[in-house]
N, C-alpha and C positions, 0 to 999 in steps of 0.2 A: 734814222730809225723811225720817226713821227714817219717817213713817207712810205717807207717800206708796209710799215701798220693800214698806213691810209687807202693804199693800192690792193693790200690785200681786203680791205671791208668794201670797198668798191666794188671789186670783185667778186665779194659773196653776196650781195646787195640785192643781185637779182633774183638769187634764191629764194630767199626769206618774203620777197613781195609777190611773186609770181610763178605759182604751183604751174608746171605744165602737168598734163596727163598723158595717160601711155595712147590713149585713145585718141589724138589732137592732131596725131598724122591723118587720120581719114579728113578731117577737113576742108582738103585742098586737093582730095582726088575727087576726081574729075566721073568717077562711077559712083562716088558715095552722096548724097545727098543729107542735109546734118541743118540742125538748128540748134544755134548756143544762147542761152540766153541769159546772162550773168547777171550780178546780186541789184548792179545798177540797174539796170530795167527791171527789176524784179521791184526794187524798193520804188523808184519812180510806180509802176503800176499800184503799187500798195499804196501811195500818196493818194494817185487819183482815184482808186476806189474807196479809200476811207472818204471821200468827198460826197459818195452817191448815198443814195438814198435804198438804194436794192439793196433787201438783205441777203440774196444770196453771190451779187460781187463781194459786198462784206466776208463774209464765209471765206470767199475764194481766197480774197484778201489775207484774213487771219492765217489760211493755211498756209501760203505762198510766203508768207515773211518770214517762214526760218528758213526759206530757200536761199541757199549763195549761188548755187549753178545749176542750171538744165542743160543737160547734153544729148542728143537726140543725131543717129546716124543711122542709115538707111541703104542698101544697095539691092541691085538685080546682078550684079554681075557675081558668079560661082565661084572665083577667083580671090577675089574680095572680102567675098564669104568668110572662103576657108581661111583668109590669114585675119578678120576680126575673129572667129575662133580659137585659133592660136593664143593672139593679143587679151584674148579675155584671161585665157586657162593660163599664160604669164602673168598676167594682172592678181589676179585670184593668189597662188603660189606668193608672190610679193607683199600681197595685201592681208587686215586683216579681216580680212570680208569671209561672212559666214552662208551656208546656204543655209537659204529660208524654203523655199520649195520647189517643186519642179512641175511642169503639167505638158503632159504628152497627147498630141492628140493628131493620130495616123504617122504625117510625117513631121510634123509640128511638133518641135522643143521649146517650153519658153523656162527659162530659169529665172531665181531672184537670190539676191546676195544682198545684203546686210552687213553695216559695221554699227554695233552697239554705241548705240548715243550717251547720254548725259542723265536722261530720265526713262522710267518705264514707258513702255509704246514708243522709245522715240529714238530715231537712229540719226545717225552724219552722214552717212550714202546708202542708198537704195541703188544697185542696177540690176536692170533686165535685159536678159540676152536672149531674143528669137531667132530661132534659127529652122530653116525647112521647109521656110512660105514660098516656095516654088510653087507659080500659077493661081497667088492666092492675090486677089486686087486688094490693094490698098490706097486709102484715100479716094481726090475725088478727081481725080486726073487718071484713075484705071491702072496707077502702073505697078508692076505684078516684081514684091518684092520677095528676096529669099532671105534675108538677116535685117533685125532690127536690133540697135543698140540703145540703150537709155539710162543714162545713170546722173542720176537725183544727189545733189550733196547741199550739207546743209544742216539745220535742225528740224526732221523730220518728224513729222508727228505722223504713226502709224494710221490714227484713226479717221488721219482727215486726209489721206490720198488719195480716195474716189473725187472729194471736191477739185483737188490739182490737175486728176486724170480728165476729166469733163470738160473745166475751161480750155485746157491747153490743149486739147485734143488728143493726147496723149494716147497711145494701147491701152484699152479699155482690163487689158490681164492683170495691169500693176494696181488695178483693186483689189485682188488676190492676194496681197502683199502683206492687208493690215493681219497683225497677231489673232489667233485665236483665244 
């Protein structure tokens, strides 16, 4: 009986330590381009900017430590597109992620979705889904994407994601994001 118990908590083991996301497939294709940046280099960075002397690495610092994950996916291909689209509108449906706003601009969608944090201003996940940037250059390499994905989890603090959006170079939209 002891082994039978033991094999099964073995087995659940890797649940409880290691969240995948729905979105964790694009990282290995080969049209998506993706930056993850987990709570280990998030805290690591936070070490070394609590060392400087610049108030505003501090800043960044402050705001970056309730960060556990940055997820950040990128594609040109139309293909790709349409099935991170999909993966969102499942994601969404599963999740309890609420919309925050929307901003339309010609063919330009960019949305934001919210899961209510702990404290006022302050949520667990932020993502933003662009979508329609056909022919729109991004970055500094020129290349011309049509969907950006980005989703923030963590303890977020609404009023200080322009400082996150700026260092990390992040979509300048998800300033958009903090509450009125």
């Amino acid at each position: 009986m002891k082994k039978v118990v033991a094999v099964f908590l073995i087995a659940l083991l890797p649940t409880f330590g290691f969240s995948q996301s729905i979105f964790d497939k694009y990282e290995d294709m080969d049209q998506v381009g993706s930056v993850i940046v987990n709570k280990g280099m998030i805290d690591l960075v936070s070490k070394l900017g609590a060392m400087s002397d610049d108030a505003e690495a501090k800043e960044f610092m402050e705001a970056a430590s309730g960060l556990n994950r940055v997820k950040v996916f990128m594609t040109e291909d139309a293909a790709v597109s349409a099935d991170m689209s999909k993966t969102v509108n499942k994601y969404l449906k599963s999740s309890k992620l609420e919309e925050l706003m929307r901003v339309k601009d010609k063919d330009v969608n960019v949305k934001f979705y919210i899961k209510e944090g702990k404290k006022k201003d302050h949520v667990s996940e932020l993502l933003m889904f662009v979508s329609g940037l056909d022919n729109v250059e991004m970055g500094h390499n020129g290349r011309k994407l049509e969907t950006v994905l980005v989703s923030l989890t963590g303890d977020i603090d609404l009023s200080k994601i322009g400082t996150i959006t700026n260092k990390m170079d992040l979509p300048k939209d998800l300033n958009k994001a903090g509450r009125k």
